[in-house]
C-alpha positions in Angstrom: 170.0 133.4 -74.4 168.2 134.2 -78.4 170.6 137.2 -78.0 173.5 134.9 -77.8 173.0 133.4 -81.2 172.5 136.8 -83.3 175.6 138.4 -81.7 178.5 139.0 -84.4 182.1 138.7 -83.8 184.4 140.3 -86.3 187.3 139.4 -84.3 189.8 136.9 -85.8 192.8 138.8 -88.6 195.4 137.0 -90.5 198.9 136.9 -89.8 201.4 136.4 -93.1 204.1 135.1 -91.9 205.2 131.4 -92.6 207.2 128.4 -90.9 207.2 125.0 -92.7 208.1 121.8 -91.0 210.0 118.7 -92.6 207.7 116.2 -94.0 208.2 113.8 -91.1 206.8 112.9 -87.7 208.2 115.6 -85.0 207.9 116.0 -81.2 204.5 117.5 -79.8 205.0 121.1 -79.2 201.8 120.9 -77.5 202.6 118.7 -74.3 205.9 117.3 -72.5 204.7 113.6 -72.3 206.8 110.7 -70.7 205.3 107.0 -71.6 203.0 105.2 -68.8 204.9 108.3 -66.5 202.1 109.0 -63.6 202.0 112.9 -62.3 202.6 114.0 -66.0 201.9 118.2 -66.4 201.0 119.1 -70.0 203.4 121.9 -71.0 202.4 124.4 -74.0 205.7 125.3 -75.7 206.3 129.0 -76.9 208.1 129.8 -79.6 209.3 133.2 -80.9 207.3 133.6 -83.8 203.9 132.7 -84.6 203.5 131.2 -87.8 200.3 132.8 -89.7 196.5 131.7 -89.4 194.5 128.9 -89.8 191.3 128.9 -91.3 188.3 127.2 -89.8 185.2 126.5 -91.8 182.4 124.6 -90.0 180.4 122.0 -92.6 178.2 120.3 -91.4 177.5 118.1 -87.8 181.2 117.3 -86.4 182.6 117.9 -90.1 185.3 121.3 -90.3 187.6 122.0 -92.9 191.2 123.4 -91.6 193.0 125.0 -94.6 196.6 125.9 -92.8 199.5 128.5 -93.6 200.8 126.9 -96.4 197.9 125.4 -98.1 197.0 121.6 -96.3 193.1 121.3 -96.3 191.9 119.0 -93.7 188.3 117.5 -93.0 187.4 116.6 -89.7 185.1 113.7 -89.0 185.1 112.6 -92.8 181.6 111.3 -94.0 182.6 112.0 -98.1 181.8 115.9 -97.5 184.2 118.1 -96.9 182.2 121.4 -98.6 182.7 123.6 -101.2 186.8 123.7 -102.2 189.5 121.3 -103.3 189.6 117.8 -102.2 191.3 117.9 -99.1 194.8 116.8 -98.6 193.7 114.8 -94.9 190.5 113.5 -94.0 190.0 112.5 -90.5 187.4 109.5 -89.2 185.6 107.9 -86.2 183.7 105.2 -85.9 180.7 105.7 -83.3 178.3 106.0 -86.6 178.1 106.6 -90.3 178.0 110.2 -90.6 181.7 110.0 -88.9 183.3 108.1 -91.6 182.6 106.6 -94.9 184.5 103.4 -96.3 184.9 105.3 -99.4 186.7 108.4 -99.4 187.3 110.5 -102.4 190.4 109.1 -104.0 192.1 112.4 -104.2 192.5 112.5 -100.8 196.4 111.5 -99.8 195.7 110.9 -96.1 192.6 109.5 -94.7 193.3 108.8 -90.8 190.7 106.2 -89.3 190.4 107.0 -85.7 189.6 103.3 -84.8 192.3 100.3 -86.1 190.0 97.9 -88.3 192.7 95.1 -86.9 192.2 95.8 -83.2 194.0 98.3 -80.7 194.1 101.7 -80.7 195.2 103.8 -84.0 198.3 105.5 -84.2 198.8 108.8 -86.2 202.0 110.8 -85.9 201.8 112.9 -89.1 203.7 115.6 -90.5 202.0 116.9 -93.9 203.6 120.5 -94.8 203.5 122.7 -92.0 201.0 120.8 -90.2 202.0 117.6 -87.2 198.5 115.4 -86.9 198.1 112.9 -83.9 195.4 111.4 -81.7 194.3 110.3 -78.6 192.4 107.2 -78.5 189.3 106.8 -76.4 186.5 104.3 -76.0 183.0 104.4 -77.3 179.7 102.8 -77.1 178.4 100.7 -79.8 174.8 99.5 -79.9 173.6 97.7 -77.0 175.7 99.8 -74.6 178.4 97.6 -75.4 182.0 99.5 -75.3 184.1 99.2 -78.4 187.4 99.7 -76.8 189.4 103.1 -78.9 186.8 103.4 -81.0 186.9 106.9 -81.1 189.9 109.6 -81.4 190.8 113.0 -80.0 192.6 114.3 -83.1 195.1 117.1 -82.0 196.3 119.3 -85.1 199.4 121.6 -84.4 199.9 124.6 -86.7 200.7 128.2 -86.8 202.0 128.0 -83.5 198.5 126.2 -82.4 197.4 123.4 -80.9 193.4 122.6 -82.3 191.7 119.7 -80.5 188.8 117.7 -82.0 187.2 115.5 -79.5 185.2 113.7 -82.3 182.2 111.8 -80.9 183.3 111.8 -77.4 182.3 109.1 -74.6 183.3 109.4 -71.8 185.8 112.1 -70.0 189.2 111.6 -70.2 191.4 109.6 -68.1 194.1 111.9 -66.3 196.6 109.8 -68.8 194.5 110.9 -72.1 194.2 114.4 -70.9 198.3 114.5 -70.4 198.5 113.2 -73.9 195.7 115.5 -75.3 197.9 118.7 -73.4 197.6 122.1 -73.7 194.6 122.8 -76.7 194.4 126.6 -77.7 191.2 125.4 -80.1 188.7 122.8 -79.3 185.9 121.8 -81.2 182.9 120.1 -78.9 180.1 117.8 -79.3 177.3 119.4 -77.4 174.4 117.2 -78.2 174.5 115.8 -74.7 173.1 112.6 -75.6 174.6 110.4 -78.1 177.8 111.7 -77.1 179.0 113.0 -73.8 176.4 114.1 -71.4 176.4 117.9 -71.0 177.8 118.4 -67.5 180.8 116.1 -68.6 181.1 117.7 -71.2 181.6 121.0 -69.5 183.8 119.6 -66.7 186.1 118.3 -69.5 186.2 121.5 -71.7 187.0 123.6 -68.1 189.7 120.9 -67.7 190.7 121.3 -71.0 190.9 125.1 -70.4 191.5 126.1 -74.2 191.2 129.6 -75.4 188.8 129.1 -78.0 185.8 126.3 -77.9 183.5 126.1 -80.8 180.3 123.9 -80.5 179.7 121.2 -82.8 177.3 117.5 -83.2 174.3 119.6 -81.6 170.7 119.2 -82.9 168.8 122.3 -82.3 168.6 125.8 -80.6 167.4 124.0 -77.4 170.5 121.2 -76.5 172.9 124.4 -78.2 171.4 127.3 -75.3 171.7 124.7 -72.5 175.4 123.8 -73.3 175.9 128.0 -73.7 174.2 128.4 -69.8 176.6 125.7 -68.7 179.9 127.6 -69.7 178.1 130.9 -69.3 179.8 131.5 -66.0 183.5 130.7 -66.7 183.4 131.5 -70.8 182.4 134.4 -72.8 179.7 133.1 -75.1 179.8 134.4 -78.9 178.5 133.7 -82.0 179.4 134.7 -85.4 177.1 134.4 -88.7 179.9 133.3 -90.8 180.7 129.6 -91.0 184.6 131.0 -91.0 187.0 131.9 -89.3 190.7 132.7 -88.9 192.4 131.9 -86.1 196.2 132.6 -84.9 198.1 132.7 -81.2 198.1 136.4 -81.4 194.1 136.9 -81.8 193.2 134.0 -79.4 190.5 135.8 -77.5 192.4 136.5 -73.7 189.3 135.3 -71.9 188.2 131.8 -73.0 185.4 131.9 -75.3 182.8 129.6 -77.0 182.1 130.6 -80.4 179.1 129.5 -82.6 179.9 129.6 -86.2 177.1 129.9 -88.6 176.1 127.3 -91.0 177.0 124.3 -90.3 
């Protein structure tokens, strides 16, 4: 498994050509989704041009920064680091624990999406910034005492480029067959793998071989130890790589064709 780690890939280009979507709230080109509808089948949608590359810089612990085609930064899991660069233009929270969020984000940022609703109920983003559509998935979490804070959490779903990127922030519990249908067809997923303040490890694994993305890039792990047991686990359905950058580009032509975990570097 120590082989796994030091492995290189060299394997994701950059595709220059752009599409930019109104500034508003569209349809999900990731799913086909009817309201409180049982038997629902995620559709992906193709479209006839794919729409550059995205590029993927892991932080820190559950923290990435997404720069898109056109220039939109986003941090994922917001704790008032985003790394080296511009402030980004979307910040992303949860709420299971302070290095998730922070209740002072940088100023410059124009969108900072809470995962949880401070007023009660689950949040609601349907965002449009440039040539990027943001939503989320609620789901519950536990707070301390193994109480269950009802939607404390979100599944943020970005869709760019022709992709649809999946960020199951600090994950509970495995998605009901109504979250999944909502989640739909993820090309990129980023995975907490700690196995212990998150989602246990064999749930985990049963919900990323649900979630059958292309591309699934380990995150919130502490250590080579809970990081090579995760890597056994999808061993025998993914191709395990790793890569000793902290970034890459990603677009729907270079998704690898056999789904593949991918440890960046840093991080």
């Amino acid at each position: 498994m120590a082989r796994i780690l030091v492995s290189i890939v060299l394997f994701f280009g950059f595709l220059p050509s752009l599409v930019l979507l109104p500034n508003a709230a569209r349809a999900s080109q990731c799913v086909a989704y009817v309201e409180r509808q049982p038997g629902v089948v995620p559709v992906r949608f193709e479209t006839a041009q794919t729409s550059g590359a995205v590029e993927i810089t892991y932080i820190t612990h559950s923290t990435f920064r997404l720069k898109t085609p056109a220039g939109v930064v986003i941090a994922t899991d917001y704790a008032g680091y985003a790394g080296p660069g511009p402030v980004p233009t979307v910040a992303t929270m949860n709420h299971a624990h302070e290095t998730h969020f922070t209740p002072f984000p940088d100023p410059g940022i124009r969108h900072v999406l809470k995962g949880w609703n401070p007023e009660g109920g689950p949040a609601v983003h349907k965002l449009t910034v440039e040539d990027v559509y943001i939503r989320n998935v609620p789901t519950d979490i536990r707070s301390w005492g193994e109480a269950v804070e009802p939607f404390g959490n979100s599944i943020f779903i970005f869709e760019v480029a022709d992709l649809c990127i999946g960020h199951l922030g600090h994950l509970h519990h495995k998605p009901t067959a109504e979250q999944l249908a909502l989640i739909g067809r993820l090309d990129v997923v980023f995975a907490p793998v700690d196995g212990n303040m998150t989602l246990d490890l064999p749930s985990m694994i049963e919900v990323l071989q649900d979630l059958r993305a292309s591309l699934v890039i380990p995150m919130h792990y502490f250590g080579s130890h809970t990081l090579n047991v995760f890597l056994a686990g999808m061993a025998a359905d993914f191709d395990i790589r790793a890569s000793a950058s902290a970034t890459i580009e990603v677009s729907l032509r270079n998704l690898p064709k056999q789904p593949t975990v991918l440890v960046l570097g840093g991080g």
